[in-house]
PDB file with SEQRES, HELIX, SHEET and CRYST1 records, atoms N, CA, C and O in Angstrom:
SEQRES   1 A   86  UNK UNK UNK UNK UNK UNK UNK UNK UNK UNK UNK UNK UNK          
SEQRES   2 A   86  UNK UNK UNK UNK UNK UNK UNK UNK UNK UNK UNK UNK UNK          
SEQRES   3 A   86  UNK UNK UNK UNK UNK UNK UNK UNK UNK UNK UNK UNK UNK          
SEQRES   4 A   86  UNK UNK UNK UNK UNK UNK UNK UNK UNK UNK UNK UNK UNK          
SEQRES   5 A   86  UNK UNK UNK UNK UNK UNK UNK UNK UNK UNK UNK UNK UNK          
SEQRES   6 A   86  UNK UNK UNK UNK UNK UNK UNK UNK UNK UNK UNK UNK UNK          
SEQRES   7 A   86  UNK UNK UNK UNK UNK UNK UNK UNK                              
HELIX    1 AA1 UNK A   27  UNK A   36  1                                  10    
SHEET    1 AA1 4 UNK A  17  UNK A  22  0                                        
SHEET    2 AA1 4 UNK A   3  UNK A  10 -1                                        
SHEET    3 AA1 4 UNK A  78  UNK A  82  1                                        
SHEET    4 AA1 4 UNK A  52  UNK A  55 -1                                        
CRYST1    1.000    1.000    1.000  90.00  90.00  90.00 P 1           1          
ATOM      1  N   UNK A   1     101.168  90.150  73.600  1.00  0.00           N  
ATOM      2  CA  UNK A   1     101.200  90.117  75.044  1.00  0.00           C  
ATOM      3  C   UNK A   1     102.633  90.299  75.517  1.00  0.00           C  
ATOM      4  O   UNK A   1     103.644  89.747  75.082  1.00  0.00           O  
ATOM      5  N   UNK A   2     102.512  91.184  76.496  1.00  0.00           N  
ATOM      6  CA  UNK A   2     104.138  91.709  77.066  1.00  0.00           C  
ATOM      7  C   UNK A   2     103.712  91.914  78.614  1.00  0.00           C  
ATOM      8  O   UNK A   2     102.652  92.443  78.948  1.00  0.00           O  
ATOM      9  N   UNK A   3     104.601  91.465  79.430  1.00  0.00           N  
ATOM     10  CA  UNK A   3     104.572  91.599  80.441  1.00  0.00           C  
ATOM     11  C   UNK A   3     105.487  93.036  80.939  1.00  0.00           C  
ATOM     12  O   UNK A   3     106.547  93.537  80.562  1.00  0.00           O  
ATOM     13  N   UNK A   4     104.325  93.427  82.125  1.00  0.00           N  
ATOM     14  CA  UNK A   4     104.726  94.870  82.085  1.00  0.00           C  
ATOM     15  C   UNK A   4     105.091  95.348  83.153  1.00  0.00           C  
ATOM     16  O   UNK A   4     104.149  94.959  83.843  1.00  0.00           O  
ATOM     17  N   UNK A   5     106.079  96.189  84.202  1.00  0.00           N  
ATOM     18  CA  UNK A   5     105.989  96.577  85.565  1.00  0.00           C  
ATOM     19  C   UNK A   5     105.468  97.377  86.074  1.00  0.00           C  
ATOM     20  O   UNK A   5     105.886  98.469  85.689  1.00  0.00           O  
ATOM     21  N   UNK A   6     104.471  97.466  87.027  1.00  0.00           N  
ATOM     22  CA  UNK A   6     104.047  99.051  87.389  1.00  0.00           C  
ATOM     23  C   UNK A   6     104.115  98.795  89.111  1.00  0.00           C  
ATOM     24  O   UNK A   6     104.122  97.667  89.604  1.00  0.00           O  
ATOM     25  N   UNK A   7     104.160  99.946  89.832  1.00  0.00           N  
ATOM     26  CA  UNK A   7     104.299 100.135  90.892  1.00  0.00           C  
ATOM     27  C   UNK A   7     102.863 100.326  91.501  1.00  0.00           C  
ATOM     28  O   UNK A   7     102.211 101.303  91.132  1.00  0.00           O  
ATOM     29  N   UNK A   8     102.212  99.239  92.626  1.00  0.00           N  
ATOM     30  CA  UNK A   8     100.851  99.285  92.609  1.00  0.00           C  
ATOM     31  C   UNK A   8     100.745 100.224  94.639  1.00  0.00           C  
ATOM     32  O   UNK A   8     101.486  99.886  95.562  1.00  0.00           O  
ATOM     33  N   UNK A   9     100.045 100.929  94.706  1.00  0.00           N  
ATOM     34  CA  UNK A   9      99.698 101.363  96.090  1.00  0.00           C  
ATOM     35  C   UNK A   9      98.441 101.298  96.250  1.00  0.00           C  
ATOM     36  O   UNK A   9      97.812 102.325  95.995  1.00  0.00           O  
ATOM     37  N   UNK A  10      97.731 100.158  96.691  1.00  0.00           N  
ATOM     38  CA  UNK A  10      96.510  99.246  97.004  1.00  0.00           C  
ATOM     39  C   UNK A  10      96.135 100.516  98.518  1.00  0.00           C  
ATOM     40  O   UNK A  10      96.828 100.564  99.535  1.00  0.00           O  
ATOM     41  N   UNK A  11      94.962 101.353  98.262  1.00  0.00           N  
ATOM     42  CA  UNK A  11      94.334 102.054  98.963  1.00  0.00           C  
ATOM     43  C   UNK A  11      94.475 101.541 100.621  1.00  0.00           C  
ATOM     44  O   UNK A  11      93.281 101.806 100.754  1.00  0.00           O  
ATOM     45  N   UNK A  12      94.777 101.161 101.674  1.00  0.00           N  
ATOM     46  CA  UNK A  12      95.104 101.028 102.948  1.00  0.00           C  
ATOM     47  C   UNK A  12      96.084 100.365 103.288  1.00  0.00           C  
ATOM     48  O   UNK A  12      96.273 100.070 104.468  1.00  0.00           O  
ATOM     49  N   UNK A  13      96.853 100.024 102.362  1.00  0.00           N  
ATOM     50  CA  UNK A  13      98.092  99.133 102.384  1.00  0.00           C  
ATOM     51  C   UNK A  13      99.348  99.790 102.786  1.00  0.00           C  
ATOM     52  O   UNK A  13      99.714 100.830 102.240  1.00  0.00           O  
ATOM     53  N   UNK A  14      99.906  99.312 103.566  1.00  0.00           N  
ATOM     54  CA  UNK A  14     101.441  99.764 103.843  1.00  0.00           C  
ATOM     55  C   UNK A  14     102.776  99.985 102.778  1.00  0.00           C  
ATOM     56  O   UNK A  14     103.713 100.781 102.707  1.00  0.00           O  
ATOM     57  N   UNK A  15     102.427  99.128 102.210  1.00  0.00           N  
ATOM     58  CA  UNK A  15     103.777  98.592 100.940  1.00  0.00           C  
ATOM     59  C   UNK A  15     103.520  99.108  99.618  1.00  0.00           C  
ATOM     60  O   UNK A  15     102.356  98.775  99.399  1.00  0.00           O  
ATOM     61  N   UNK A  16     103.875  99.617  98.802  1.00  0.00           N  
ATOM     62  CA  UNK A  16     103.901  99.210  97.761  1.00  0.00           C  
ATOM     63  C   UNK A  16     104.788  98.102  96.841  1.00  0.00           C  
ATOM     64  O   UNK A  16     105.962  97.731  96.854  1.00  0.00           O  
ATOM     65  N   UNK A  17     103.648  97.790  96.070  1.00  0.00           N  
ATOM     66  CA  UNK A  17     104.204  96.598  95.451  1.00  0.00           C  
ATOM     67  C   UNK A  17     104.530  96.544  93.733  1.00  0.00           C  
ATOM     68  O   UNK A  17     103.755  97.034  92.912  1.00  0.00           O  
ATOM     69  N   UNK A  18     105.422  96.070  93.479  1.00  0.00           N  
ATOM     70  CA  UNK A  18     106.121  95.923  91.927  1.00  0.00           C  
ATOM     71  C   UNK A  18     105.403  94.443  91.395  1.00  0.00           C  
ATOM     72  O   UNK A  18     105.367  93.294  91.836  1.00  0.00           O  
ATOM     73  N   UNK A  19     104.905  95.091  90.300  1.00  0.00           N  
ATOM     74  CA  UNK A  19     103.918  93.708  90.069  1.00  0.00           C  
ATOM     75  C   UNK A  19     104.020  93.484  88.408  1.00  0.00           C  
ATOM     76  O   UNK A  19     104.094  94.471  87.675  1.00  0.00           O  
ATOM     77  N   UNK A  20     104.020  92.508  88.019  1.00  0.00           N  
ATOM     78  CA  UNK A  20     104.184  92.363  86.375  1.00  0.00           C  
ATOM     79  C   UNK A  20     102.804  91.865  86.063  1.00  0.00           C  
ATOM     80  O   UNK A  20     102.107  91.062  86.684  1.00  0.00           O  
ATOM     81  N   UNK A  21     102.574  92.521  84.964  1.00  0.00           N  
ATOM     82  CA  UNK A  21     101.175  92.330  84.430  1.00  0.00           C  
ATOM     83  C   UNK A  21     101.110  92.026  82.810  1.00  0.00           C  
ATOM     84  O   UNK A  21     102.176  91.859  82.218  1.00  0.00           O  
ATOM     85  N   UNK A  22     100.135  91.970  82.249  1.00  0.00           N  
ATOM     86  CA  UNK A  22      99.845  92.092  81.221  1.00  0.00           C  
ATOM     87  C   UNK A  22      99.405  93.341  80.320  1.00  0.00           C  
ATOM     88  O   UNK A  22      98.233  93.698  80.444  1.00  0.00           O  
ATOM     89  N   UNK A  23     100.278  94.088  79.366  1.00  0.00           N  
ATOM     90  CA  UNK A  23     100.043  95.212  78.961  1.00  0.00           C  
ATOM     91  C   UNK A  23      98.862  94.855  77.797  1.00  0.00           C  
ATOM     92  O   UNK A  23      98.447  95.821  77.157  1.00  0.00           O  
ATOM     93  N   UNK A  24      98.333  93.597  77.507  1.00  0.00           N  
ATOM     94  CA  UNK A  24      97.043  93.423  76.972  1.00  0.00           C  
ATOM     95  C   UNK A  24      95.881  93.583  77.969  1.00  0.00           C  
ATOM     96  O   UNK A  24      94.733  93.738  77.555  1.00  0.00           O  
ATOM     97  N   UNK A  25      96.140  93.550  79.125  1.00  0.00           N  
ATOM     98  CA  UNK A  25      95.313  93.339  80.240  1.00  0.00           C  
ATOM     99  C   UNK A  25      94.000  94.927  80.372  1.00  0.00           C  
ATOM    100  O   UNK A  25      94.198  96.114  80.113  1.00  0.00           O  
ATOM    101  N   UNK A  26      93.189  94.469  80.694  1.00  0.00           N  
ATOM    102  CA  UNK A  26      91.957  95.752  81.143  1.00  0.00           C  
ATOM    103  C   UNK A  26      92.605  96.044  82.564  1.00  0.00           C  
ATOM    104  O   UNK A  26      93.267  95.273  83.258  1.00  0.00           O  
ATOM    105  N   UNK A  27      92.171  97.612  82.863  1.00  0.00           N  
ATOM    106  CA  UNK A  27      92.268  98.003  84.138  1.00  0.00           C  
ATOM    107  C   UNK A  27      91.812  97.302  85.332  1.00  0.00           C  
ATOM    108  O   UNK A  27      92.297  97.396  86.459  1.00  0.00           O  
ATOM    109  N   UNK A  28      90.476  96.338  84.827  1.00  0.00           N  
ATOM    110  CA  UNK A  28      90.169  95.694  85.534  1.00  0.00           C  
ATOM    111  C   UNK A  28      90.825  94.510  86.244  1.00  0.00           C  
ATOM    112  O   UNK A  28      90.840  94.197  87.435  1.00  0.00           O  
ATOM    113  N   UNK A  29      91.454  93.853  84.979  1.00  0.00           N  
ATOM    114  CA  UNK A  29      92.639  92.490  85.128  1.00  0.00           C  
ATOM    115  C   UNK A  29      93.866  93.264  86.001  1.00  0.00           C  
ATOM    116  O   UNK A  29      94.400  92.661  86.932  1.00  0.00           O  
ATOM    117  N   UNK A  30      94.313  94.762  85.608  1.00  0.00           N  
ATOM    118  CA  UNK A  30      95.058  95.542  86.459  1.00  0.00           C  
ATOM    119  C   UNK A  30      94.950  95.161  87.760  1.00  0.00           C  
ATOM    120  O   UNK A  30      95.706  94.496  88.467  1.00  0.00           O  
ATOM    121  N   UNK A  31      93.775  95.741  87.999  1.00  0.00           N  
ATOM    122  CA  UNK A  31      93.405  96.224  89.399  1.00  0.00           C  
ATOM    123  C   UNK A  31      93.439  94.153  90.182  1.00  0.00           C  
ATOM    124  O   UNK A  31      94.019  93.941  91.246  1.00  0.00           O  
ATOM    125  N   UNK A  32      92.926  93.295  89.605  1.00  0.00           N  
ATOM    126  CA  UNK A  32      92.871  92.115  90.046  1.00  0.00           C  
ATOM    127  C   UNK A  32      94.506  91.517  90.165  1.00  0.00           C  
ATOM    128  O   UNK A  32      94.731  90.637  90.996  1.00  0.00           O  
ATOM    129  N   UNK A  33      95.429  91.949  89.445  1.00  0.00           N  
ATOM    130  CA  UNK A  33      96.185  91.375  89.732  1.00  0.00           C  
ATOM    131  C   UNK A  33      97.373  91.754  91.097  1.00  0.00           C  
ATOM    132  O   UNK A  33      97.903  91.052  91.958  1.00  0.00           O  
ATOM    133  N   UNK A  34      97.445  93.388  90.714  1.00  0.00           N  
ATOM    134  CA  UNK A  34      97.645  94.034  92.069  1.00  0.00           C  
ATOM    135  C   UNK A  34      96.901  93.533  93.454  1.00  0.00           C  
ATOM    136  O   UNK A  34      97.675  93.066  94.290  1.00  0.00           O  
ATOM    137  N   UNK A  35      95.770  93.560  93.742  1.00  0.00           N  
ATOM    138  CA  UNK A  35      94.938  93.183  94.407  1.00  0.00           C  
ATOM    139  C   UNK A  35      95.572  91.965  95.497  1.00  0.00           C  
ATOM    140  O   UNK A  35      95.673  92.004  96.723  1.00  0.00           O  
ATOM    141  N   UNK A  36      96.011  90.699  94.349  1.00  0.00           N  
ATOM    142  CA  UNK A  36      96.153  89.679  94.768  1.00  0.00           C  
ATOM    143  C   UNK A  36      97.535  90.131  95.815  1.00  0.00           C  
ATOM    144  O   UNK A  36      97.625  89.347  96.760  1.00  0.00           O  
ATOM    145  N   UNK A  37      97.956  90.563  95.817  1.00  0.00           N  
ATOM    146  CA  UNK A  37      99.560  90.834  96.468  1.00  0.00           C  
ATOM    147  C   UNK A  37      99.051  91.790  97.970  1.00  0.00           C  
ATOM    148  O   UNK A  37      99.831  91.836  98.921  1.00  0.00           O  
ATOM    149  N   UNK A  38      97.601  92.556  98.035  1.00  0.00           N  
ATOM    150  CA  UNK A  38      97.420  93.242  99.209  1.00  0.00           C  
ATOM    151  C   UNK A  38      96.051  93.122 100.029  1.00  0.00           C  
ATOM    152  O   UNK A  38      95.993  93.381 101.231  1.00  0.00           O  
ATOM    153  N   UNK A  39      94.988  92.719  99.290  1.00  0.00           N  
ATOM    154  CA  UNK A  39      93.459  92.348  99.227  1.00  0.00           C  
ATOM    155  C   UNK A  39      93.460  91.329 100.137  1.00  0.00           C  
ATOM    156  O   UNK A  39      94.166  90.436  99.667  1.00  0.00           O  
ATOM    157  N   UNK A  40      92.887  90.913 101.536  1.00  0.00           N  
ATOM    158  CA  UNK A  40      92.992  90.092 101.970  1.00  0.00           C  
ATOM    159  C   UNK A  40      94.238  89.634 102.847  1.00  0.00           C  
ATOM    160  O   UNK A  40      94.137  88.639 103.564  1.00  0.00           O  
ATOM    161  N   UNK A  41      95.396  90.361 102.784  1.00  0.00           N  
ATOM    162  CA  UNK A  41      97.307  89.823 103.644  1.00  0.00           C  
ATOM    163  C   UNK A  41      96.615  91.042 103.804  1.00  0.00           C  
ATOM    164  O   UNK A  41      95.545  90.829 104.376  1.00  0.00           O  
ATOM    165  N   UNK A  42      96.760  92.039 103.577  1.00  0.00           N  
ATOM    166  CA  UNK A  42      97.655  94.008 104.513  1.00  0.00           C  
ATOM    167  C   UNK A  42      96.575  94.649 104.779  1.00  0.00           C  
ATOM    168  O   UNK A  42      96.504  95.279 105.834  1.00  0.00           O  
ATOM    169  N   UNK A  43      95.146  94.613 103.573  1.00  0.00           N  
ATOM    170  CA  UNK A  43      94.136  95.242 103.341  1.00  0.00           C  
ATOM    171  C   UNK A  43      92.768  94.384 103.597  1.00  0.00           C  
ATOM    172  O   UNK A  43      92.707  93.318 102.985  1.00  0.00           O  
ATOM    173  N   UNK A  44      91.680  94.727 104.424  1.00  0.00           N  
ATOM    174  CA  UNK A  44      90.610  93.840 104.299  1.00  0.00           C  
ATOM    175  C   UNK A  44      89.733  94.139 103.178  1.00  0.00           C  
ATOM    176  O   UNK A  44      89.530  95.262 102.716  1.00  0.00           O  
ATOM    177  N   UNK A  45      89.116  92.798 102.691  1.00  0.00           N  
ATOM    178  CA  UNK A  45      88.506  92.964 101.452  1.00  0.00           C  
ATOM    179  C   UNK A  45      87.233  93.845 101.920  1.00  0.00           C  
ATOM    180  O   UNK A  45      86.805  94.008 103.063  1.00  0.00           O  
ATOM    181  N   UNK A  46      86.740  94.383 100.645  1.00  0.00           N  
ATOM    182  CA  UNK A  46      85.857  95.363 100.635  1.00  0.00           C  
ATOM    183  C   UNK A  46      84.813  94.888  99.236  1.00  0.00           C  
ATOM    184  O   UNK A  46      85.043  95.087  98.043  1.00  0.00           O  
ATOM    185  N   UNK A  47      83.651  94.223  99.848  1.00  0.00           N  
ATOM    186  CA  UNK A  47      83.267  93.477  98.220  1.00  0.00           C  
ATOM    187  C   UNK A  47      82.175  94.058  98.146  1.00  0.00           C  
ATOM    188  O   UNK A  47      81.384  93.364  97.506  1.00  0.00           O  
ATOM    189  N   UNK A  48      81.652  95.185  98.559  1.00  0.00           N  
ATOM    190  CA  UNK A  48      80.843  96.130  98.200  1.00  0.00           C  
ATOM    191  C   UNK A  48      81.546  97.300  97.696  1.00  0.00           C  
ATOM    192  O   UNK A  48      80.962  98.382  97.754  1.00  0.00           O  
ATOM    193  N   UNK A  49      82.848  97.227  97.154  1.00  0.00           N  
ATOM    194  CA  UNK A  49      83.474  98.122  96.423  1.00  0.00           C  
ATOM    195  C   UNK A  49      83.782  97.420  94.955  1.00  0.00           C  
ATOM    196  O   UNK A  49      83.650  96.259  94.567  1.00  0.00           O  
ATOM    197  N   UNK A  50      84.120  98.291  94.489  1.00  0.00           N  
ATOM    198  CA  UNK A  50      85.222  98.138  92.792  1.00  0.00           C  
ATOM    199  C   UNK A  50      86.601  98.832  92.883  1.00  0.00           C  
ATOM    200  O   UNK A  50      86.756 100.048  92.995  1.00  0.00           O  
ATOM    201  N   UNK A  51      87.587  97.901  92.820  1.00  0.00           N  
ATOM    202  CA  UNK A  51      88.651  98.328  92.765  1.00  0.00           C  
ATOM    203  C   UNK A  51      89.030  99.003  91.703  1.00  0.00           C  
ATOM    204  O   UNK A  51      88.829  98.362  90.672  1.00  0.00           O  
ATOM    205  N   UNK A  52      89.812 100.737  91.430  1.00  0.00           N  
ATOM    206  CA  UNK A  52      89.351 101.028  90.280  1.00  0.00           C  
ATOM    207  C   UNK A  52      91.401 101.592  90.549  1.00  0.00           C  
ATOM    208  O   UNK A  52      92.127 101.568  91.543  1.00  0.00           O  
ATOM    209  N   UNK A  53      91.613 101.984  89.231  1.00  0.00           N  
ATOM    210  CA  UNK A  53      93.186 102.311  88.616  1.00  0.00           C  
ATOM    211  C   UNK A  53      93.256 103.815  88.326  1.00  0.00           C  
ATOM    212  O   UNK A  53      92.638 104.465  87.483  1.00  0.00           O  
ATOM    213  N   UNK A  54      94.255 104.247  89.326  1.00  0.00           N  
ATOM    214  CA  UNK A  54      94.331 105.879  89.110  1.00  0.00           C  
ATOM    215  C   UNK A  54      95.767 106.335  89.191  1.00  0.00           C  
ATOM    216  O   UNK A  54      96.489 106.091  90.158  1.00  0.00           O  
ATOM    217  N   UNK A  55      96.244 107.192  87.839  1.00  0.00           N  
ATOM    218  CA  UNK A  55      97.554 107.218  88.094  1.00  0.00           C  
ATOM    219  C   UNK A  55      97.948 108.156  89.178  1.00  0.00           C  
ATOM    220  O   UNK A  55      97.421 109.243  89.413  1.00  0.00           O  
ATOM    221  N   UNK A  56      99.119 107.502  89.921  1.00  0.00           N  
ATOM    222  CA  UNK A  56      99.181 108.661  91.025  1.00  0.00           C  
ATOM    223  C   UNK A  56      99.509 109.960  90.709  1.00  0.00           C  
ATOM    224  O   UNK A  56      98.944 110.950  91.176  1.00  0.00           O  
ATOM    225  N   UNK A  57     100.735 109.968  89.643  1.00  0.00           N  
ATOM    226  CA  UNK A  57     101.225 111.378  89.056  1.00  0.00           C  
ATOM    227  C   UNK A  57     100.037 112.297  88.674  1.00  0.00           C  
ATOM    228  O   UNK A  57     100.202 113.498  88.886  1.00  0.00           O  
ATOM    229  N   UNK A  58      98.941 111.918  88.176  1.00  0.00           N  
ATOM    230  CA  UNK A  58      98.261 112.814  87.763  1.00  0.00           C  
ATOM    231  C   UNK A  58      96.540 113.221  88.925  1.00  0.00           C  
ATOM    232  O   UNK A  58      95.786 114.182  89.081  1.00  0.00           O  
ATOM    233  N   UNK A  59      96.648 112.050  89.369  1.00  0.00           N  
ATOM    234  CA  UNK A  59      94.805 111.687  89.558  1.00  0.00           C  
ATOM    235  C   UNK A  59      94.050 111.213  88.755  1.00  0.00           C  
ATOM    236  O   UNK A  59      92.875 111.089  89.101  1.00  0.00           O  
ATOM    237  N   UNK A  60      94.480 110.763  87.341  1.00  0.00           N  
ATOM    238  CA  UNK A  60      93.894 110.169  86.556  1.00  0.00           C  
ATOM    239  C   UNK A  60      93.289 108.918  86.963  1.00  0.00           C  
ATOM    240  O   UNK A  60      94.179 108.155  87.338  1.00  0.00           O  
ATOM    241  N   UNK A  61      91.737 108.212  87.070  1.00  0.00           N  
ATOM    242  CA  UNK A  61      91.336 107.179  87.101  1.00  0.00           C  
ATOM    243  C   UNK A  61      91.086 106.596  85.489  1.00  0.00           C  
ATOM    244  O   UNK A  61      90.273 107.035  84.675  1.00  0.00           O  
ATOM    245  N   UNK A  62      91.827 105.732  85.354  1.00  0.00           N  
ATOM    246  CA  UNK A  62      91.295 105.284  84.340  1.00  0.00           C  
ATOM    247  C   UNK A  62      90.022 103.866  83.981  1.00  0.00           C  
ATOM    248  O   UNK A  62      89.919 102.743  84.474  1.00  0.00           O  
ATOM    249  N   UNK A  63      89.181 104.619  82.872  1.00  0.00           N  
ATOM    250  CA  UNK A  63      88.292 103.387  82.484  1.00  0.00           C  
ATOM    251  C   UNK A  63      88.046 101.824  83.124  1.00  0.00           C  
ATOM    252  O   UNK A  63      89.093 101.184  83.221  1.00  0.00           O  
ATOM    253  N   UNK A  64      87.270 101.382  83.407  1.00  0.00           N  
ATOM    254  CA  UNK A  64      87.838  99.857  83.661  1.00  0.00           C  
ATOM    255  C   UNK A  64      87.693  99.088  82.462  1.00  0.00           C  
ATOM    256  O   UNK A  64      87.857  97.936  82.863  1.00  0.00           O  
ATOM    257  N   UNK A  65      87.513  99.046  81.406  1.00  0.00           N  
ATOM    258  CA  UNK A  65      87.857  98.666  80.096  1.00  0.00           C  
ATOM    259  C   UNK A  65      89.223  99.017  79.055  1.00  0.00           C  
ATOM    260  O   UNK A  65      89.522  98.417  78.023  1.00  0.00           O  
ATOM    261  N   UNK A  66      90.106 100.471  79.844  1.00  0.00           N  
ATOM    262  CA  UNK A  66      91.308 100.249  79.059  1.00  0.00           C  
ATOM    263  C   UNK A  66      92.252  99.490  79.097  1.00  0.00           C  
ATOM    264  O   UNK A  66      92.663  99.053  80.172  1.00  0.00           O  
ATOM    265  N   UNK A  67      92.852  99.138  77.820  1.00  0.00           N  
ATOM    266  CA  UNK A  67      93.657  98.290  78.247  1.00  0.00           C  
ATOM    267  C   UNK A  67      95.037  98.876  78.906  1.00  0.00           C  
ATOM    268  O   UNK A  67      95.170 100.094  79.027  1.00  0.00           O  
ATOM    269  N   UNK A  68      95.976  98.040  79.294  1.00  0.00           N  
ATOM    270  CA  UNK A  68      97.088  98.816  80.231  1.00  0.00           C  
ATOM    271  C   UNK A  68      97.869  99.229  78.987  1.00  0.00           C  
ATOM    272  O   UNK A  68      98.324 100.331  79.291  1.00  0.00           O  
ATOM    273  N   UNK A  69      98.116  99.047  78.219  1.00  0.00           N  
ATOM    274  CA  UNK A  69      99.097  99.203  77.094  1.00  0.00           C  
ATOM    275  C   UNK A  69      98.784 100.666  76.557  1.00  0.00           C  
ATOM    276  O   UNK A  69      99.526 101.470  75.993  1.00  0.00           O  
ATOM    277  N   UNK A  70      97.506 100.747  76.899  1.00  0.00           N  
ATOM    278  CA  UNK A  70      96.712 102.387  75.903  1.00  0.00           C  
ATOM    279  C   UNK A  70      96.890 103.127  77.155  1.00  0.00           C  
ATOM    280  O   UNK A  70      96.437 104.232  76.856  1.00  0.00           O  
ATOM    281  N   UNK A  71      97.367 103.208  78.668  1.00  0.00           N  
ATOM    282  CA  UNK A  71      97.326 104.127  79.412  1.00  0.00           C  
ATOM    283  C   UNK A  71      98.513 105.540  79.335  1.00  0.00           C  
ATOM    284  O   UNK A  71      98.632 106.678  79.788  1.00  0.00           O  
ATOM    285  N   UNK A  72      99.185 104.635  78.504  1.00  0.00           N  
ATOM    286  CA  UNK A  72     100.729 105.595  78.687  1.00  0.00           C  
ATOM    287  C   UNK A  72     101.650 105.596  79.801  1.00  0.00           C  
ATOM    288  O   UNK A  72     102.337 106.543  80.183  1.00  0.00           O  
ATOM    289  N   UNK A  73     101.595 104.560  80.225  1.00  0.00           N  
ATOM    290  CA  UNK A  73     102.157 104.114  82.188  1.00  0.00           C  
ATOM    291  C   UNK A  73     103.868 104.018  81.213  1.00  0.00           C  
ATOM    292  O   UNK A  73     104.028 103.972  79.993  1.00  0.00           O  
ATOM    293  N   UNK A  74     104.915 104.014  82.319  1.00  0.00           N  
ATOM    294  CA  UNK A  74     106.505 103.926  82.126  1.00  0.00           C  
ATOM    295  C   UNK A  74     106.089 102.887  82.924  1.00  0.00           C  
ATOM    296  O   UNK A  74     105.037 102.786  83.556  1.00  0.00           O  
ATOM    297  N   UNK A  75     107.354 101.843  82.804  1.00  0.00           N  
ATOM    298  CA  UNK A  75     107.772 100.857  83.664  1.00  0.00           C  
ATOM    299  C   UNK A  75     108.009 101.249  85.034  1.00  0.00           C  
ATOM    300  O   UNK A  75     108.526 102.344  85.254  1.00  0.00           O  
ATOM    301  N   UNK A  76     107.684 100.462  85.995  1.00  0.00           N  
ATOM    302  CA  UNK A  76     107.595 100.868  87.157  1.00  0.00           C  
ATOM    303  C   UNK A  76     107.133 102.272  87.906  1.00  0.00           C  
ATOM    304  O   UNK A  76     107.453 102.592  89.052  1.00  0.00           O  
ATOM    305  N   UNK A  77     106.219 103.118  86.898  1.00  0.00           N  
ATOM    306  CA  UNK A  77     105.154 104.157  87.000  1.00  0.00           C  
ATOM    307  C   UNK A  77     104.615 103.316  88.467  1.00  0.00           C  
ATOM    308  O   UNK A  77     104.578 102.094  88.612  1.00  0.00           O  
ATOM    309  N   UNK A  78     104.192 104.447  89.552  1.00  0.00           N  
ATOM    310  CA  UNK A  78     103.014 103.982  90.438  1.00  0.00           C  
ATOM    311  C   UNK A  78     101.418 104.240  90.267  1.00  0.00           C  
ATOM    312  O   UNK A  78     101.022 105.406  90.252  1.00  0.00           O  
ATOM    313  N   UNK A  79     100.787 103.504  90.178  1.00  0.00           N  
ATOM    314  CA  UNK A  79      99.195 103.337  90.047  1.00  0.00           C  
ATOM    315  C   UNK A  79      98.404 103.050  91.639  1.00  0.00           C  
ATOM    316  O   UNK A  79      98.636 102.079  92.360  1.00  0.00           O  
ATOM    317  N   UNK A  80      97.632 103.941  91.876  1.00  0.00           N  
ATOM    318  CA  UNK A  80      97.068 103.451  93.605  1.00  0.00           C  
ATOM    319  C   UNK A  80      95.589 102.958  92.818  1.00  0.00           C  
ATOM    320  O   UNK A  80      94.882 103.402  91.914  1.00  0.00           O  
ATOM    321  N   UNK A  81      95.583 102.055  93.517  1.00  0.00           N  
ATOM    322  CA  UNK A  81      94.325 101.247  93.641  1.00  0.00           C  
ATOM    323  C   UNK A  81      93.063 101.267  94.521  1.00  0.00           C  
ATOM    324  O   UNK A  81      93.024 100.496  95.479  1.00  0.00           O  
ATOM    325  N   UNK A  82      91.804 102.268  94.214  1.00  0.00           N  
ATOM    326  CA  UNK A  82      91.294 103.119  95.095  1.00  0.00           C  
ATOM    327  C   UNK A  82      89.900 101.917  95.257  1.00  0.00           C  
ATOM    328  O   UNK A  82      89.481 101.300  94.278  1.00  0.00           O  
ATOM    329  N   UNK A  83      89.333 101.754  96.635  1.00  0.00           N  
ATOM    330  CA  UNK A  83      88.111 101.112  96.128  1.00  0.00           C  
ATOM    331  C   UNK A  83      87.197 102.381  96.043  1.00  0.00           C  
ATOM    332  O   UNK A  83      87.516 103.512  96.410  1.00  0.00           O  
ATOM    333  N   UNK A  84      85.859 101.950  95.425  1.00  0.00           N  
ATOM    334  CA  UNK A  84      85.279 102.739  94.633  1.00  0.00           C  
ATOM    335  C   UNK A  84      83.986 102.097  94.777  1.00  0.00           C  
ATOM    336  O   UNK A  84      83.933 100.896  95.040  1.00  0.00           O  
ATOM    337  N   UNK A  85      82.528 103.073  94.568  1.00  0.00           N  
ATOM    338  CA  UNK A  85      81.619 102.426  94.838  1.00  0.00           C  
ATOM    339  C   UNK A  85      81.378 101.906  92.913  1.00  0.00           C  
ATOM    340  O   UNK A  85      81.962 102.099  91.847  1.00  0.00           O  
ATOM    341  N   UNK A  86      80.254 101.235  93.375  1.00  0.00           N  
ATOM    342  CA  UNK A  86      79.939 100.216  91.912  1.00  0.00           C  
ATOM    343  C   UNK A  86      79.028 101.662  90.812  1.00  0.00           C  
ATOM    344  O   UNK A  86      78.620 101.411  89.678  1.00  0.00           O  
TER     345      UNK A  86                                                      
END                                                                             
């Protein structure tokens, strides 16, 4: 376990945010921990969605089972956080 930086842009949010995570972590634990910093303060929750992890550089969404460590992200890489239907 290593704590990791990525640059998160939470789908209606103003800010982006620098968030340390867990590079053992699932996209899912990703997406939850970003979340906590815009979900509810900047962004209204949306709980008929799934928050899902897409790199911005590419459009890549990734899995919600990878882990962050297997994505190939750089430190402070930006990831937007799209909701998504289930």
């Amino acid at each position: 376990m290593a704590m990791f930086p990525i640059a998160s842009n939470v789908e209606g949010d103003m800010a982006i945010m620098v968030v340390m995570v867990d590079d053992e972590g699932t996209m899912d634990e990703v997406a939850k921990a970003c979340a906590y910093h815009s979900v509810g303060r900047r962004v209204a929750p949306r709980p008929d969605k799934i928050l899902r992890v897409r790199r911005s550089s590419t459009g890549e969404v990734y899995p919600r089972d990878m882990r962050l460590k297997e994505a190939g992200l750089l430190p402070t890489e930006c990831v937007d956080l799209i909701f998504s239907d289930a």
